[in-house]
N, C-alpha and C positions, 0 to 999 in steps of 0.2 A: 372847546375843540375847534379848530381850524381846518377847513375840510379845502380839498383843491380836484383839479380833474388832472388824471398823468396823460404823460402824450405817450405812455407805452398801451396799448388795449385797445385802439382805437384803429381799424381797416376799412378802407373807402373801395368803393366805385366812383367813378367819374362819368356827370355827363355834362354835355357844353348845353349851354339854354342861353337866351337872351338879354341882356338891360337894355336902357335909353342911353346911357351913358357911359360902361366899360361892358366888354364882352363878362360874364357873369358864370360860374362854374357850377352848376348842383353835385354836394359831396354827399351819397346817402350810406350813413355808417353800416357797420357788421356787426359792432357790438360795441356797449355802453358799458364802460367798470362802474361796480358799485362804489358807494362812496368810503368804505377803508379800504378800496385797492386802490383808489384815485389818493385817498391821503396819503401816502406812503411815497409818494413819488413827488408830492409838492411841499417845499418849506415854507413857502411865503402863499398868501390867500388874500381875498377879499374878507371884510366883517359877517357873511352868511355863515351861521353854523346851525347844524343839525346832528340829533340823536346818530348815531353810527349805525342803527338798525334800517335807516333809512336808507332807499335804492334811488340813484339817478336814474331818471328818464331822458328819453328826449321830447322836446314841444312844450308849448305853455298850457297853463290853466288859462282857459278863456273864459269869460265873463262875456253873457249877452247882455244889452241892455236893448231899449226899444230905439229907435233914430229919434236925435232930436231934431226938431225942425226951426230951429233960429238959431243966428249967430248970437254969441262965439259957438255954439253946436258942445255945450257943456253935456255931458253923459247924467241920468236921473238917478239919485240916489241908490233905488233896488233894483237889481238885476232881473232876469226872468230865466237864466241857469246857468249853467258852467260846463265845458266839455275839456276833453284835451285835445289841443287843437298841434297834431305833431307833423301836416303837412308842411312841404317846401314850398307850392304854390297852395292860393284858398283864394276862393270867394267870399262874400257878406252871405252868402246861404249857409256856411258849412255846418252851422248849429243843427241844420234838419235833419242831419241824418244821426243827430245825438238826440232824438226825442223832445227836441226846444223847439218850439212855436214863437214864430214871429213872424208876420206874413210880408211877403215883399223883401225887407232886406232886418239888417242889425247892426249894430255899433258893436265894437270889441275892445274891451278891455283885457290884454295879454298880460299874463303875469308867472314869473318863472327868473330865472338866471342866465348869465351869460359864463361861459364854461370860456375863459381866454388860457390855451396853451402857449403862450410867451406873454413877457413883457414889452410893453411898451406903448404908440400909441396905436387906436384902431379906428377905422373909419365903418361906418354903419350906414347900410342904405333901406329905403323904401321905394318900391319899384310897383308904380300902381297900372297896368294898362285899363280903361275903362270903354266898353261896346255898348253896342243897341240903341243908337241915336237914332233919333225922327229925320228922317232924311229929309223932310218936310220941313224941317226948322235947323235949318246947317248954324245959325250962329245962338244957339240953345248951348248953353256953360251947365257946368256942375261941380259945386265944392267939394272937395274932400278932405277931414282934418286928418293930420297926423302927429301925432307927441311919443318920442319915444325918453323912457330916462335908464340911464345905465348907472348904478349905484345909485347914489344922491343929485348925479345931476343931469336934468333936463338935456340931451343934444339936440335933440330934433324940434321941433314945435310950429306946425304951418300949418295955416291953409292955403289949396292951391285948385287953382279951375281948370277943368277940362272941357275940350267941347270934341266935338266930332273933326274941327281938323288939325289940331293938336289932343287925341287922346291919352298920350302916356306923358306920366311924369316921373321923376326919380332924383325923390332928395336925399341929402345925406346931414351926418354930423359926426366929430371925433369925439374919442375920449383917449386917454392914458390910464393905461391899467393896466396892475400885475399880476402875476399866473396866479389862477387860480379862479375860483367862483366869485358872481358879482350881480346883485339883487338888478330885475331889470321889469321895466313896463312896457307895456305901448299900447295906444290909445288909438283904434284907427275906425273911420265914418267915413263915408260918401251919403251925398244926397242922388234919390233916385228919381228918373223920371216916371212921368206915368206908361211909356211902352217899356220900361226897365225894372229888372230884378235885380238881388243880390248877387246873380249868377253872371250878371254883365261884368261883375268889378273883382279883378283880380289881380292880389297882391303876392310879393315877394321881397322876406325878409334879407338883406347880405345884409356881406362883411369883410372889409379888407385887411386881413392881419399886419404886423407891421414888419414889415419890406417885401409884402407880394404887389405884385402887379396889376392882378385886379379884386373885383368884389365876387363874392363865391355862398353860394345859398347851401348853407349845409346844416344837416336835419338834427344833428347833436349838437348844433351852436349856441342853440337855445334850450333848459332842460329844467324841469322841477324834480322834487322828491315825492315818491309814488305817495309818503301820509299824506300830500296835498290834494292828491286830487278826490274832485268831488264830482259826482252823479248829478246830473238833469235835476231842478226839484221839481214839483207841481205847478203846473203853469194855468194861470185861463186864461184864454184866448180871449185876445183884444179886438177891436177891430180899425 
């Protein structure tokens, strides 16, 4: 079975917010079609298929993992839990308020789908502003990696520094793709300082469809199927 998202179901609110690089629009939906009201309206799809009982969501399955601390800044095999992570903006803390322990900040592994109501190509952004610099130390950097992949292939893949007077960055990558659902990651880490939390670094997913104008943060752009998601496991505290 071949599942897609309709672009009939689907009612916005508009509010304007920021990027480093095009004016940025946050779309927050009204309501999400389940996935046979969404097939019904699309003939052509991505290779994602799922049981029909299944419900779209919006947001990803997030996966915490602990920070690594060397380059390349590679993620550790086991995580230390999973939440649904369905906000438009987020910090490295946002795990704490899903029951996941990890002190200071996390690494995220994002995992879910890309819902593209038209054909063609898309542009994809990361929009990181990073605070809490030692004012004491103005030429003090900090890496943050970002990898996103859209179906099978990689667009995004960087690391990039920031310091206190360059704190925001904002990359992007394309893909070509047609309507319908399409398997997607991202991989996202900052290293923190020691006057800095998780809470200093704050990201935002776009996306510029293909012949808008600009990149637009909207909360059903990215969505799983509710059998995915999983609960916090057991944690012990690291230190």
């Amino acid at each position: 079975i071949v599942l897609g998202i309709a672009k009939a179901g689907f009612l916005f609110d508009q509010v304007r917010i920021s990027s480093t690089a095009d004016a940025v629009t946050e779309i927050r939906d009204k309501s999400i079609p389940s996935v046979s009201e969404a097939k019904s309206a699309v003939e052509h799809s991505s290779t994602v298929s799922r049981p029909k009982r299944d419900i779209v969501r919006p947001g990803w399955i997030a996966r915490t993992y602990r920070s690594p601390e060397l380059s390349p800044y590679t993620l550790p095999e086991r995580d230390v839990g999973a939440f649904v992570l369905d906000e438009i903006r987020f910090d490295l803390l946002a795990h704490e308020g899903h029951g996941i322990y990890q002190p200071g900040s996390a690494a995220y592994r994002l995992e879910g789908m890309y819902a593209a109501k038209l054909a063609g190509q898309y542009q994809f952004g990361i929009d990181v502003k990073y605070f809490g610099y030692d004012a004491r130390k103005p030429l003090e950097t900090r890496k943050c990696k970002f990898k996103l992949r859209i179906g099978d292939k990689y667009i995004v893949e960087e690391i990039v520094s920031l310091s206190k007077s360059t704190p925001k960055k904002f990359v992007t990558g394309a893909a070509e793709l047609r309507q319908g659902l399409h398997d997607a990651e991202a991989i996202i880490f900052c290293e923190i300082g020691p006057l800095q939390t998780g809470a200093d670094v704050k990201i935002c997913l776009t996306v510029r469809e293909p012949g808008a104008a600009r990149f637009v943060a909207r909360r059903d752009a990215f969505v799983h199927y509710a059998a995915s998601e999983v609960g916090p496991v057991p944690i012990t505290k690291t230190n």
